[in-house]
DRENLOMAR-493584 format. One record per residue (C-alpha): residue number from 0; chain; y negated, z, x negated. Coordinates in pm, 1 decimal, m for minus. Layout:
num=NUM; cadena=A; north=Y; up=Z; east=X
...
This chain:
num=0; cadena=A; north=1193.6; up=8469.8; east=5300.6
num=1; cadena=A; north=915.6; up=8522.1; east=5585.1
num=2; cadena=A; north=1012.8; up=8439.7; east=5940.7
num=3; cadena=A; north=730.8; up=8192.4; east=5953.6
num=4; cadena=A; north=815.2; up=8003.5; east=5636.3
num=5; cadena=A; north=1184.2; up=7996.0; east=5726.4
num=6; cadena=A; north=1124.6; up=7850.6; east=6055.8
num=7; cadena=A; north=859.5; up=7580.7; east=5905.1
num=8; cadena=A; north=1080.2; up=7497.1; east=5628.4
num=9; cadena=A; north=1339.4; up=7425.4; east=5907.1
num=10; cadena=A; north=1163.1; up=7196.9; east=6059.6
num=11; cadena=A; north=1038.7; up=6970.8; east=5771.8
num=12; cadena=A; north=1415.8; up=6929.3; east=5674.5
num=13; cadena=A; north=1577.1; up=6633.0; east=5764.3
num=14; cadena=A; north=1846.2; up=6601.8; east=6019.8
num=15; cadena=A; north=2164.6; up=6655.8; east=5854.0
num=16; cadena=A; north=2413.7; up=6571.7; east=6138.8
num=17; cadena=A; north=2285.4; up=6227.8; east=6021.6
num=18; cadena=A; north=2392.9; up=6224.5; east=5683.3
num=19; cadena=A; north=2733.8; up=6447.4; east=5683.7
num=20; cadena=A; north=2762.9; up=6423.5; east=5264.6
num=21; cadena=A; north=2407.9; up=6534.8; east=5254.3
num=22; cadena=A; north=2417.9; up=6800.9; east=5477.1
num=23; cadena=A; north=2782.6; up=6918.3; east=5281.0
num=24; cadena=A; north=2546.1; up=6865.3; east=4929.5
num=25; cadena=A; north=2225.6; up=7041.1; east=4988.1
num=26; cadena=A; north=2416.8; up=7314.7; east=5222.7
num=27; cadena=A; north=2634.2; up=7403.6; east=4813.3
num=28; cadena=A; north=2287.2; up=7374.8; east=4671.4
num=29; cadena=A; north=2197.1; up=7657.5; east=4893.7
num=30; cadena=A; north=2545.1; up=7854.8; east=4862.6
num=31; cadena=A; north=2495.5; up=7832.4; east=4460.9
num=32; cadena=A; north=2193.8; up=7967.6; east=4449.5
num=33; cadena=A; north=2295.4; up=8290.5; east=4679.6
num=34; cadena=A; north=2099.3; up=8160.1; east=5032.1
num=35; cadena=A; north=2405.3; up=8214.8; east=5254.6
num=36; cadena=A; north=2297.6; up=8188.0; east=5577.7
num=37; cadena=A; north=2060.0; up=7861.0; east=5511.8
num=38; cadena=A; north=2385.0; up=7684.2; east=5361.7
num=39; cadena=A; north=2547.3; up=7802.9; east=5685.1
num=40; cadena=A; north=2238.3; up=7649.5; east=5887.0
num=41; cadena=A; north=2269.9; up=7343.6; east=5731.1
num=42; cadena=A; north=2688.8; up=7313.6; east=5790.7
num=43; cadena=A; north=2604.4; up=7363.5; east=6128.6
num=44; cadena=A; north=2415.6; up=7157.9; east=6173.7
num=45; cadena=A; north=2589.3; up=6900.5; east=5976.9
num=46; cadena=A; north=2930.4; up=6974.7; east=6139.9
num=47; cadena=A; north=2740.2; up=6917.4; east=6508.1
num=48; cadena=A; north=2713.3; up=6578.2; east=6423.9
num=49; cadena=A; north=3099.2; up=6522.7; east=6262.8
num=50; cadena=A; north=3433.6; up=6468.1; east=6464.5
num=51; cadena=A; north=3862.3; up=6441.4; east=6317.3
num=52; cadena=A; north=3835.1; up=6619.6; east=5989.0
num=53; cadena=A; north=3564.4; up=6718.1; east=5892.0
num=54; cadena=A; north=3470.7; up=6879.0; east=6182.2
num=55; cadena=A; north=3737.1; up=7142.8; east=6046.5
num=56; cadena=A; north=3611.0; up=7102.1; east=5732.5
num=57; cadena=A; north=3286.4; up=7174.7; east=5766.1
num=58; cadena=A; north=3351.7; up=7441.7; east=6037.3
num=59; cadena=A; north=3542.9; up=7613.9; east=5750.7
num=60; cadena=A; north=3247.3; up=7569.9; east=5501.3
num=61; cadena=A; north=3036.3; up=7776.3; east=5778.3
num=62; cadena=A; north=3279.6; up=8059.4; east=5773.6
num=63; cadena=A; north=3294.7; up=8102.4; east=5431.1
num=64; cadena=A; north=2916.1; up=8124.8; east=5414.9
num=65; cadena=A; north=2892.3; up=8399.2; east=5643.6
num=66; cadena=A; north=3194.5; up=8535.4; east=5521.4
């Protein structure tokens, strides 16, 4: 993906530290389909916005993507 469209793309997405089960649902969507480091974007972002669990969770979810 171009540099340009990447960074474009990035910032018509919504905010997913807003919506944690959003972020965790469109960051597999991503995974699945073999963009690894845009599902780890998006779990970053997500797991900026999460505290307790989740936070782990999520922080796990970001490894694994880069993994």
């Amino acid at each position: 993906m171009p540099v340009l469209f990447y960074w474009m793309r990035k910032l018509m997405d919504k905010d997913w530290a807003d919506d944690p089960a959003a972020g965790l649902e469109k960051g597999i969507r991503e995974f699945n389909a073999g963009d690894f480091y845009e599902a780890h974007d998006i779990w970053e972002e997500t797991w900026r916005g999460v505290r307790g669990p989740e936070r782990l969770f999520f922080q796990g979810m970001i490894q694994l993507a880069i993994g």
